[in-house]
N, C-alpha and C positions, 0 to 999 in steps of 0.2 A: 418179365424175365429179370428185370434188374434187383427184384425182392428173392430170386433164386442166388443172385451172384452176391449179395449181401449175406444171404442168411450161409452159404459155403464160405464167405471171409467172416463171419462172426465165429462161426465154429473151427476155423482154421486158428482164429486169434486163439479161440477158447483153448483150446490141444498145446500149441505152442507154450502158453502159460502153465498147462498140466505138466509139459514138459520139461519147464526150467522148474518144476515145483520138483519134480522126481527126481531130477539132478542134484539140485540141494536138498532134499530128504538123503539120498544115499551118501550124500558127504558127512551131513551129519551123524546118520547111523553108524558110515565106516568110522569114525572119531570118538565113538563114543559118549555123543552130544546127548540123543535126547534118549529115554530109556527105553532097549528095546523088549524090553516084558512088563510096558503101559498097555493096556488092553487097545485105548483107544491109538494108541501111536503105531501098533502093530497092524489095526487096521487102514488107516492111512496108508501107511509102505505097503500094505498089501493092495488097497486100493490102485496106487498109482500104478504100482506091477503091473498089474494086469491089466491096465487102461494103455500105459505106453510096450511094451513087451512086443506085442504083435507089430509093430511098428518098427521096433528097433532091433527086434531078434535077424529078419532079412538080412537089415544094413551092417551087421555083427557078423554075420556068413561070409558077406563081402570084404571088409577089409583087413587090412593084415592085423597079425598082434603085435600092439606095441606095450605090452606089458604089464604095467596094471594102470593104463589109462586106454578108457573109454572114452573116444571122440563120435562114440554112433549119436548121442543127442545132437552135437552138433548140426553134424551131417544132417539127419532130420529137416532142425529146425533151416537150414540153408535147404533143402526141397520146398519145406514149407512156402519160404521167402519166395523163391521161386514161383511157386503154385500161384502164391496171391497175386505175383506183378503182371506173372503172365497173364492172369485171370482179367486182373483190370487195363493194360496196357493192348492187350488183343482180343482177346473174346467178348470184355463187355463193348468197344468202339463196334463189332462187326456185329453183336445181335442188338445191339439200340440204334442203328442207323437203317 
């Protein structure tokens, strides 16, 4: 059981990190940073889209607009946080005991 609650915080780590990657990619596309008609750069942001989207489209339903900033990653990544302590602070003491 404990190679179950590892391999869900390996992959919760793994998203978390997609997630601040998708954060700073859209900062830098919104800026002008990196070029958005590189082949390879457009799939990237398209990558990440649609890897974090289902994720954040919910949490974007949910809160209010504040304009032109987006706090749904955060939000997120604070569930995430969540998920994992609960995981290890409760569930793993009551299935290894």
């Amino acid at each position: 059981m404990l190679a179950i609650l590892q391999t869900v915080d390996l992959a919760l780590d793994i998203y978390t990190w997609i997630i601040i990657a998708s954060a700073v990619f859209s900062w830098l596309y919104a800026f002008n940073v990196v070029n958005s008609r590189n082949r390879f750069v457009a799939s990237i942001g398209e990558f990440l889209y649609k890897v974090t989207e289902p994720a954040l489209r919910p949490i974007r339903k949910i809160l209010p607009d504040l304009g032109g900033i987006d706090i749904s990653p955060i939000v997120l990544l604070l569930a995430i946080f969540f998920i994992r302590r609960f995981m290890w602070t409760t569930l793993a003491p009551m299935l290894l005991s």
